[in-house]
MDTraj code that builds the backbone (N, CA, C; nanometers):
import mdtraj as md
import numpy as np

residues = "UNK UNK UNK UNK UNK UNK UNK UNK UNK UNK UNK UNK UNK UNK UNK UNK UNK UNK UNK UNK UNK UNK UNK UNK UNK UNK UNK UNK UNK UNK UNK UNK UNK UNK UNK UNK UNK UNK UNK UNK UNK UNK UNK UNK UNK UNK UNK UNK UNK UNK UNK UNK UNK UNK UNK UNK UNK UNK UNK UNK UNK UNK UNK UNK UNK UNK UNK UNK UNK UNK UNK UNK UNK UNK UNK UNK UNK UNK UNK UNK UNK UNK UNK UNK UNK UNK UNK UNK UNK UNK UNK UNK UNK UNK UNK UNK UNK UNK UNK UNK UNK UNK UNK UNK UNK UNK UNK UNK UNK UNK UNK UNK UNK UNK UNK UNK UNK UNK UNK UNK UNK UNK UNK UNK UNK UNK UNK UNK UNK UNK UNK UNK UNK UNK UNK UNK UNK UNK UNK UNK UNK UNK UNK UNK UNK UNK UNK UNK".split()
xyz = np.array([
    [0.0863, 2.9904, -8.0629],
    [0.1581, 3.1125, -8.0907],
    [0.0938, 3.2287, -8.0144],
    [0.2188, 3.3197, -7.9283],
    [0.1198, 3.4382, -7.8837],
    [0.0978, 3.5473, -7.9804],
    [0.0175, 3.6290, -7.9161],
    [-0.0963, 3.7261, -7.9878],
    [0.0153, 3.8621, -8.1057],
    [0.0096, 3.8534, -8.1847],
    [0.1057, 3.9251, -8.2559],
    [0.0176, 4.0444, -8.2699],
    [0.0660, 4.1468, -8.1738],
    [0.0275, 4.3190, -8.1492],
    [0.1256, 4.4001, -8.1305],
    [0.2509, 4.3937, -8.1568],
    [0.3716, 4.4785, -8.1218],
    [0.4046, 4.5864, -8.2841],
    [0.3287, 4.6777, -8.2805],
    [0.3745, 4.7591, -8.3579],
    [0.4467, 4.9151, -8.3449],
    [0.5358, 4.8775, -8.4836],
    [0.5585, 5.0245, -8.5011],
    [0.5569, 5.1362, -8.5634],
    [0.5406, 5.2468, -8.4816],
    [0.5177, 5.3561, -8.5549],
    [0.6163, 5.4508, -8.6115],
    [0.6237, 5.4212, -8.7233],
    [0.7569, 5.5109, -8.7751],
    [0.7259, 5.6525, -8.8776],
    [0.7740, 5.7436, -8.8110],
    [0.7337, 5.8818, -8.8689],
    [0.9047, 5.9492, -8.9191],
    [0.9026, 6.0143, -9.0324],
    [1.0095, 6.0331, -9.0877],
    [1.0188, 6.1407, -9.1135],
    [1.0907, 6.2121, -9.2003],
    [1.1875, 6.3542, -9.2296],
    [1.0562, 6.4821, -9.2043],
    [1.0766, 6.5781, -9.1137],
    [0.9817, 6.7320, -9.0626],
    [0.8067, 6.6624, -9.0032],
    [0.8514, 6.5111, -8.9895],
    [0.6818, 6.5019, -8.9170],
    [0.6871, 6.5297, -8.7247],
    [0.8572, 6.5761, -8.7076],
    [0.8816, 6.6056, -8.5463],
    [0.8209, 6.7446, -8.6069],
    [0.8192, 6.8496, -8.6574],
    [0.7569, 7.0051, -8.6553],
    [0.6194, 7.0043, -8.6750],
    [0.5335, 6.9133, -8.6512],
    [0.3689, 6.9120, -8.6403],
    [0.3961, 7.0412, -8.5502],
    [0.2948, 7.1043, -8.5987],
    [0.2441, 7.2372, -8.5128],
    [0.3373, 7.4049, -8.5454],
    [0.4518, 7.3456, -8.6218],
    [0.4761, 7.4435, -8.7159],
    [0.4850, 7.4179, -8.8444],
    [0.3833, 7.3174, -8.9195],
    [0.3685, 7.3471, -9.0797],
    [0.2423, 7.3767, -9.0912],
    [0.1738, 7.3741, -9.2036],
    [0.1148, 7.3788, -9.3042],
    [-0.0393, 7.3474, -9.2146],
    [-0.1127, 7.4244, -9.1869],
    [-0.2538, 7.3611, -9.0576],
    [-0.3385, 7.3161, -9.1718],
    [-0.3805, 7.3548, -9.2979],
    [-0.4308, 7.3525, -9.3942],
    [-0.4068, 7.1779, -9.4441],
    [-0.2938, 7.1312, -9.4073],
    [-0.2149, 6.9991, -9.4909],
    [-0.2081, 6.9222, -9.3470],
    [-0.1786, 6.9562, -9.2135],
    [-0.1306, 6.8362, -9.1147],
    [-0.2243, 6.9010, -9.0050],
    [-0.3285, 6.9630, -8.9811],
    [-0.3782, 6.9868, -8.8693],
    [-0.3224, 7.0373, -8.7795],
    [-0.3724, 7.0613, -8.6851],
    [-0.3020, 7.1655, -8.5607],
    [-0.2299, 7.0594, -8.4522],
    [-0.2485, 6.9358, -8.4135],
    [-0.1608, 6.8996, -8.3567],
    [-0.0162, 6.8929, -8.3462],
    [0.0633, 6.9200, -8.2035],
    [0.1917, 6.8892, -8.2279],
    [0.2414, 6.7274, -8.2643],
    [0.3574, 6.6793, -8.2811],
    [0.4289, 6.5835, -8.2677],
    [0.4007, 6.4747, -8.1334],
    [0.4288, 6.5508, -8.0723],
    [0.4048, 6.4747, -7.9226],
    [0.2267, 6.4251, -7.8840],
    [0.1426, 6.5426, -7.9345],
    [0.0063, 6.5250, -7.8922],
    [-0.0534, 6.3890, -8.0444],
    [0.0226, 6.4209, -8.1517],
    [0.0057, 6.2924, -8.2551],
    [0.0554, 6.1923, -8.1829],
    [0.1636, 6.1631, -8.1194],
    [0.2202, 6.0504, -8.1020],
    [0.0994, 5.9934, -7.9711],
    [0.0481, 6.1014, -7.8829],
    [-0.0479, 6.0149, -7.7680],
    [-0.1355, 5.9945, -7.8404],
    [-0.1974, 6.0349, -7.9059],
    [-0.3390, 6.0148, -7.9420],
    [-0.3478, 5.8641, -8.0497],
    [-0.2310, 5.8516, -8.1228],
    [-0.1842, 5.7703, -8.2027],
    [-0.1681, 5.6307, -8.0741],
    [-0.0685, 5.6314, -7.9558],
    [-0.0994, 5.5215, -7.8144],
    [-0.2608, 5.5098, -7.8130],
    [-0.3105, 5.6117, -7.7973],
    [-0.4378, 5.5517, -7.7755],
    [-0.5534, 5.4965, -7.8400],
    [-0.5423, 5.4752, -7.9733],
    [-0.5864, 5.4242, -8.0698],
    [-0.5354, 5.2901, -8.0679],
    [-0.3799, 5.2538, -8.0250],
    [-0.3496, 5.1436, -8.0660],
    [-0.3707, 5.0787, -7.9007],
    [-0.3766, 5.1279, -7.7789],
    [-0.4267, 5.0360, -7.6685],
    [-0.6080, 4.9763, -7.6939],
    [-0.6969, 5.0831, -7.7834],
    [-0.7944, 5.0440, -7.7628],
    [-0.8089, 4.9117, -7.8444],
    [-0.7161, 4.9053, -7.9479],
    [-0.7339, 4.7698, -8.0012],
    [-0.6810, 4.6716, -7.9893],
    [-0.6172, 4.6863, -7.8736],
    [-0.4833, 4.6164, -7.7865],
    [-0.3653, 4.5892, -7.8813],
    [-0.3507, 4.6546, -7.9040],
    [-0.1896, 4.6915, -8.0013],
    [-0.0687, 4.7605, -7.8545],
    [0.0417, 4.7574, -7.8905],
    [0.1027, 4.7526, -7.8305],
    [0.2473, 4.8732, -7.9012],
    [0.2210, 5.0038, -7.9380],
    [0.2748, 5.0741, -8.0173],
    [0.3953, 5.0876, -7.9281],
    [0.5235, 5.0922, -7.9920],
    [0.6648, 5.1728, -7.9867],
    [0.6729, 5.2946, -8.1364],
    [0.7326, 5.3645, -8.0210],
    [0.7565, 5.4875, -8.2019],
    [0.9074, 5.5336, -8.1426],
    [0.9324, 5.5546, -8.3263],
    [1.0232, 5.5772, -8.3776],
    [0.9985, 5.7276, -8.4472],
    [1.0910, 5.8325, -8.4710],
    [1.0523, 5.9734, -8.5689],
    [1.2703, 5.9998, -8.5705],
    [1.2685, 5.9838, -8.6851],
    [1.3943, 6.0979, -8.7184],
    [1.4019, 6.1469, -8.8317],
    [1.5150, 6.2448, -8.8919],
    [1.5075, 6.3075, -8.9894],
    [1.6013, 6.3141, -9.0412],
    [1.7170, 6.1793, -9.0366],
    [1.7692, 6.1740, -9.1467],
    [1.7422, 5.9783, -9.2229],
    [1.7648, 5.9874, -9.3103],
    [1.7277, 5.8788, -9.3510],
    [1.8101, 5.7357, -9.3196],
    [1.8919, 5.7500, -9.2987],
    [2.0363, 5.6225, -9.2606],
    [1.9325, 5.5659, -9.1758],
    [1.8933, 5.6743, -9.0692],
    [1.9121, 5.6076, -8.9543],
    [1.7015, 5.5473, -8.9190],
    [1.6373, 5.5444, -9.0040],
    [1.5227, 5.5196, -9.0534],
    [1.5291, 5.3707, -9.1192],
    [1.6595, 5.4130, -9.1951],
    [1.6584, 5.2497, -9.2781],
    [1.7663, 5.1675, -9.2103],
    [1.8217, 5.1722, -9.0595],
    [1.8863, 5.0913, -8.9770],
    [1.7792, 5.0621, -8.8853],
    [1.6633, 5.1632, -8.7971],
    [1.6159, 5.1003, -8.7742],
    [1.5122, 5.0010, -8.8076],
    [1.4596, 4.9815, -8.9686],
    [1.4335, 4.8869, -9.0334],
    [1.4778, 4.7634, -9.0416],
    [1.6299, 4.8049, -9.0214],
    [1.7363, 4.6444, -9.0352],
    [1.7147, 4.5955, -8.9469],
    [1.6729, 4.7062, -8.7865],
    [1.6839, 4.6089, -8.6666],
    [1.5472, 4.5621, -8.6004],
    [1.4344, 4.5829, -8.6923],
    [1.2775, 4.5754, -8.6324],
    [1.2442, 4.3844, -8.6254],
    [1.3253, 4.3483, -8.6963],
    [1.3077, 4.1441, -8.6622],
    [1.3219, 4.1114, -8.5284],
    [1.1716, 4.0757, -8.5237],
    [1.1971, 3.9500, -8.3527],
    [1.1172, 4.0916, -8.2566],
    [1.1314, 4.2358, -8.2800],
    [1.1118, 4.3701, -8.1823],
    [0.9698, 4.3949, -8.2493],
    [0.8751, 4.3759, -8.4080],
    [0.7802, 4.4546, -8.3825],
    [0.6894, 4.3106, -8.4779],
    [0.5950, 4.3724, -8.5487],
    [0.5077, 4.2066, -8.5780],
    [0.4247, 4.2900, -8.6839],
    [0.4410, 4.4062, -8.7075],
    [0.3719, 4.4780, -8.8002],
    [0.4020, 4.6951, -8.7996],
    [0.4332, 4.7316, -8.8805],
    [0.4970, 4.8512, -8.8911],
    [0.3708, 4.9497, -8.9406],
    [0.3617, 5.0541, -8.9093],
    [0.2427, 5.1937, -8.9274],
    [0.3778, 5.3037, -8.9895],
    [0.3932, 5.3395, -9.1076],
    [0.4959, 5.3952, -9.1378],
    [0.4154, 5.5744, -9.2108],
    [0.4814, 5.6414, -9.1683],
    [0.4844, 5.7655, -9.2261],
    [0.6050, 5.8437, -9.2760],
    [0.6511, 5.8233, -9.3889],
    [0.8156, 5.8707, -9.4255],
    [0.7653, 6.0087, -9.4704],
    [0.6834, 6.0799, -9.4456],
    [0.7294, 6.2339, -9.4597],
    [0.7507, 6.2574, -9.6692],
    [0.8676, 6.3329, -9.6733],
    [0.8745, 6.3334, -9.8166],
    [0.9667, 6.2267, -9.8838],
    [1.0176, 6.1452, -9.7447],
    [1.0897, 6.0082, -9.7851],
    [0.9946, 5.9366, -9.9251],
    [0.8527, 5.9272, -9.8693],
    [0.7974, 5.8287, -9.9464],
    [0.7977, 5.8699, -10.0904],
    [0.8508, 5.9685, -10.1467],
    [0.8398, 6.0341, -10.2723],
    [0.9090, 5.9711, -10.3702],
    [1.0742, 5.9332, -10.3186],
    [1.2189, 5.9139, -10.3859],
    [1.2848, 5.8177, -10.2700],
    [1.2572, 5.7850, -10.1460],
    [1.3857, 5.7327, -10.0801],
    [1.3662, 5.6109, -10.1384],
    [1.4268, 5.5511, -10.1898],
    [1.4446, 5.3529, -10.2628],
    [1.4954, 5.3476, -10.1484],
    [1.6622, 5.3845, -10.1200],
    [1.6760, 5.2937, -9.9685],
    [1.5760, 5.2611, -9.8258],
    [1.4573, 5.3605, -9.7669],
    [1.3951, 5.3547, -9.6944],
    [1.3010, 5.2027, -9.8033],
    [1.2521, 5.2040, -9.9250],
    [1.1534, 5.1286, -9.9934],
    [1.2714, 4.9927, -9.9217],
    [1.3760, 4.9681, -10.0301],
    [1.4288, 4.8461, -9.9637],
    [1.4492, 4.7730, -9.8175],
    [1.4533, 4.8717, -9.7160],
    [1.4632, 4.8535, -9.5860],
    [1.3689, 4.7691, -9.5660],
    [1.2927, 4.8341, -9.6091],
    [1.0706, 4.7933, -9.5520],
    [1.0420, 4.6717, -9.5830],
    [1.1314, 4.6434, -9.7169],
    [1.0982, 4.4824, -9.7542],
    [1.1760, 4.3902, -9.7204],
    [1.3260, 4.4142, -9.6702],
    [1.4109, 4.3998, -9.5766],
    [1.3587, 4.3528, -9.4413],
    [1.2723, 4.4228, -9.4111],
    [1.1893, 4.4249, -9.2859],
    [1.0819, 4.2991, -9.3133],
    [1.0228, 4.3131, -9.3986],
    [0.9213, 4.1761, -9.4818],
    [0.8090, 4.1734, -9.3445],
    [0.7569, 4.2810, -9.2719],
    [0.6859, 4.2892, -9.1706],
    [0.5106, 4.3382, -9.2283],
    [0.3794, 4.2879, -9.2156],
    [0.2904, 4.3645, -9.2711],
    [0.2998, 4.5068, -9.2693],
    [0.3000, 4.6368, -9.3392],
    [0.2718, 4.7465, -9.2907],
    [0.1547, 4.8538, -9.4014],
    [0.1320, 4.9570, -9.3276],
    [0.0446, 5.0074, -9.3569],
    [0.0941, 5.1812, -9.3651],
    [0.0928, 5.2289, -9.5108],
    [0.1411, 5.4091, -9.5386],
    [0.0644, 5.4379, -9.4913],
    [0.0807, 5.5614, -9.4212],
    [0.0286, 5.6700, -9.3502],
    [0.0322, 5.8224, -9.4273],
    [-0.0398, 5.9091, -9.4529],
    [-0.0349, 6.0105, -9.4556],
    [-0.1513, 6.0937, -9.4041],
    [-0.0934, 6.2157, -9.3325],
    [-0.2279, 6.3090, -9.2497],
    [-0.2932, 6.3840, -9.3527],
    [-0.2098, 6.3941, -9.4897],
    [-0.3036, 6.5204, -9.6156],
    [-0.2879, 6.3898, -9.6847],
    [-0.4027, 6.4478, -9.7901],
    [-0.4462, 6.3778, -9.9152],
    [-0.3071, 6.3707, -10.0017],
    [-0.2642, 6.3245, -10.0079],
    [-0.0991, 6.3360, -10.0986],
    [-0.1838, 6.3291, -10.2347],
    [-0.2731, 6.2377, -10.2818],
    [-0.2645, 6.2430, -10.3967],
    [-0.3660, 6.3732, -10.4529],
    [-0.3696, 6.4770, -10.3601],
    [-0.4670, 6.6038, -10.3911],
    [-0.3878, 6.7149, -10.3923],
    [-0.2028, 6.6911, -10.4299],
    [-0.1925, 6.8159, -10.3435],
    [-0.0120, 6.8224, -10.4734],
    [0.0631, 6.8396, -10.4746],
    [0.1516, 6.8741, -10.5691],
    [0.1664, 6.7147, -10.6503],
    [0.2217, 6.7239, -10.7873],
    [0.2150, 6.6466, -10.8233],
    [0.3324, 6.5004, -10.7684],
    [0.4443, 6.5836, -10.7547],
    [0.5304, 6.5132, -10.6747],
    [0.5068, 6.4035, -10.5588],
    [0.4005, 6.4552, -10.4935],
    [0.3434, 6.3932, -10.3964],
    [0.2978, 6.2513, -10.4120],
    [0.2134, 6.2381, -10.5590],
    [0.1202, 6.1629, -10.5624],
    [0.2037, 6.0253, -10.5777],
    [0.3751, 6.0472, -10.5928],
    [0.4213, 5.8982, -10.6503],
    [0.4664, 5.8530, -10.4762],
    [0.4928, 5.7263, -10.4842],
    [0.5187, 5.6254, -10.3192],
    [0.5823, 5.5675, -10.3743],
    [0.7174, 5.5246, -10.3478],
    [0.8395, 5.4455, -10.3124],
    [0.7934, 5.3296, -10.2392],
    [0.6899, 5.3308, -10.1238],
    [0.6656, 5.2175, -10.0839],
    [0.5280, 5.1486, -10.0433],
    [0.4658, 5.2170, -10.1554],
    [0.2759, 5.1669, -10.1380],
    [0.3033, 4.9964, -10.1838],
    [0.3588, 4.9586, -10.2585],
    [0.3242, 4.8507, -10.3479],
    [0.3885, 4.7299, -10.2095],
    [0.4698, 4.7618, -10.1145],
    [0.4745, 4.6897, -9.9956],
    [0.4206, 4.7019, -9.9134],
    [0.3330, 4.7698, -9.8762],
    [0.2216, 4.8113, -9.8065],
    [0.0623, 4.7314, -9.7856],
    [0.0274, 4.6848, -9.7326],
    [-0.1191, 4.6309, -9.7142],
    [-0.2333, 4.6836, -9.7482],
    [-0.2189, 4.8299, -9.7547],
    [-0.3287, 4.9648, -9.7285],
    [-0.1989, 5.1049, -9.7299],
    [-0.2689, 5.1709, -9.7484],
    [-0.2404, 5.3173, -9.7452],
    [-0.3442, 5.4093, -9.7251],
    [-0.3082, 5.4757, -9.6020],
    [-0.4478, 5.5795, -9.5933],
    [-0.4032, 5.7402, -9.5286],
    [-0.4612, 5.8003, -9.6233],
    [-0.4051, 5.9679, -9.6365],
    [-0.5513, 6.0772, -9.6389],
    [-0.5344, 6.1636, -9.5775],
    [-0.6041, 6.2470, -9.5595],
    [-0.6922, 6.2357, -9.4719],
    [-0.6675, 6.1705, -9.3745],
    [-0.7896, 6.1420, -9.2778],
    [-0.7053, 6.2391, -9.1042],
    [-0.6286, 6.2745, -9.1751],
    [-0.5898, 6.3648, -8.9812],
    [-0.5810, 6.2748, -8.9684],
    [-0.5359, 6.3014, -8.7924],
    [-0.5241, 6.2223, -8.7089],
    [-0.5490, 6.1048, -8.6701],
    [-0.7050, 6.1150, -8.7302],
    [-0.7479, 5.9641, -8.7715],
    [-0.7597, 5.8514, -8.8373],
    [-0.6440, 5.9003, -8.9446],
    [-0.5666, 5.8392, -9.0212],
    [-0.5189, 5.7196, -8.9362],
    [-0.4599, 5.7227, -8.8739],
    [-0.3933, 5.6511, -8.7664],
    [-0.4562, 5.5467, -8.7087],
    [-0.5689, 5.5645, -8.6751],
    [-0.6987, 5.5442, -8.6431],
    [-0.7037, 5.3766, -8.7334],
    [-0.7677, 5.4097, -8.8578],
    [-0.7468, 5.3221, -8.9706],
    [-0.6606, 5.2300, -9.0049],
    [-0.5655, 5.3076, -8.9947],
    [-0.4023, 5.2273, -9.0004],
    [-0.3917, 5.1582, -8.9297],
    [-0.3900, 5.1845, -8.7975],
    [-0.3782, 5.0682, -8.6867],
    [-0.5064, 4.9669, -8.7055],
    [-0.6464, 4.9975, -8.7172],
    [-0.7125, 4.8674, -8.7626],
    [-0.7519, 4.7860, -8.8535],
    [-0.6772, 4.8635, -8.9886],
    [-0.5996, 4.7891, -9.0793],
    [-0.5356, 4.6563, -9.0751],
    [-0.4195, 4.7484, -9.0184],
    [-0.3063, 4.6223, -8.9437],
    [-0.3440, 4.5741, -8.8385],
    [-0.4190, 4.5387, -8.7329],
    [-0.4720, 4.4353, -8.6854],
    [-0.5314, 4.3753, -8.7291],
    [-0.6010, 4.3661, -8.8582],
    [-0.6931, 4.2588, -8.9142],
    [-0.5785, 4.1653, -9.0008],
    [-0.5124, 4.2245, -9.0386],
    [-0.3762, 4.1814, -9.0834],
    [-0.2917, 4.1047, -9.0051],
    [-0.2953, 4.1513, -8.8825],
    [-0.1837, 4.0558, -8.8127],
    [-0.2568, 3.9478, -8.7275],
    [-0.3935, 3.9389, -8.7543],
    [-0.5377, 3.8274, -8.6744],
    [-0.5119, 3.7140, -8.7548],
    [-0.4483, 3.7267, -8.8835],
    [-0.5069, 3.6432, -9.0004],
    [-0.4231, 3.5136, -8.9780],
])
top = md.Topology()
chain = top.add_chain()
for i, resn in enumerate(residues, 1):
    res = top.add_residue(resn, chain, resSeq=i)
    for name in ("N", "CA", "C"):
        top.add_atom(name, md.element.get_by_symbol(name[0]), res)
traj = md.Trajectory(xyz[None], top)
């Protein structure tokens, strides 16, 4: 069997406005400078990242329907999806791919709303509050995950 490293990175509802929210909660990077720095985390561990970011939900949980056979393990960040979306939760298991929650703030430090996930319990790991380097984690998370 070949080397299963094709992941994806899926970022969901206001994580395209990095660099106009909250510097206190998501750091000063934009969108675009997350998304390189996020490639280069996943070449050093020879991962093989595609990303995905939109902001409405349909189209988050279609491309879920269509990730079979295209990725081998998912790095997901749904934004305030992960709060309430069940349809994004069903997609993911739909998907039945290892993956790993993402968040750049401490969610569970910060409104109470925050602290509930729709889709930790399908998840491998979840790791929040680490910036940028969140990502970092996540991706070698899920490579130890997809070695096994």
């Amino acid at each position: 069997m070949g080397s299963r490293n094709r992941v994806d990175i899926l970022h969901g509802v206001n994580l395209d406005m990095l660099g106009r929210r909250p510097v206190s909660h998501y750091g000063q990077l934009t969108f675009d400078q997350l998304e390189q720095r996020i490639g280069a985390f996943a070449h050093e561990l020879d991962l093989e990242p595609r990303f995905f970011q939109t902001n409405h939900e349909g189209q988050l949980v279609e491309h879920l329907h269509r990730v079979e056979g295209l990725a081998d393990g998912i790095i997901i960040n749904p934004g305030a999806w992960t709060h309430y979306a069940w349809a994004i939760r069903d997609a993911l298991e739909i998907a039945a791919l290892p993956a790993v929650e993402v968040h750049l703030s401490d969610v569970d430090a910060r409104e109470e709303f925050r602290r509930v996930s729709v889709i930790r319990d399908l998840c491998v790991a979840t790791v929040k509050g680490e910036g940028v380097d969140g990502y970092r984690t996540a991706l070698a998370r899920l490579k130890q995950e997809l070695d096994l």
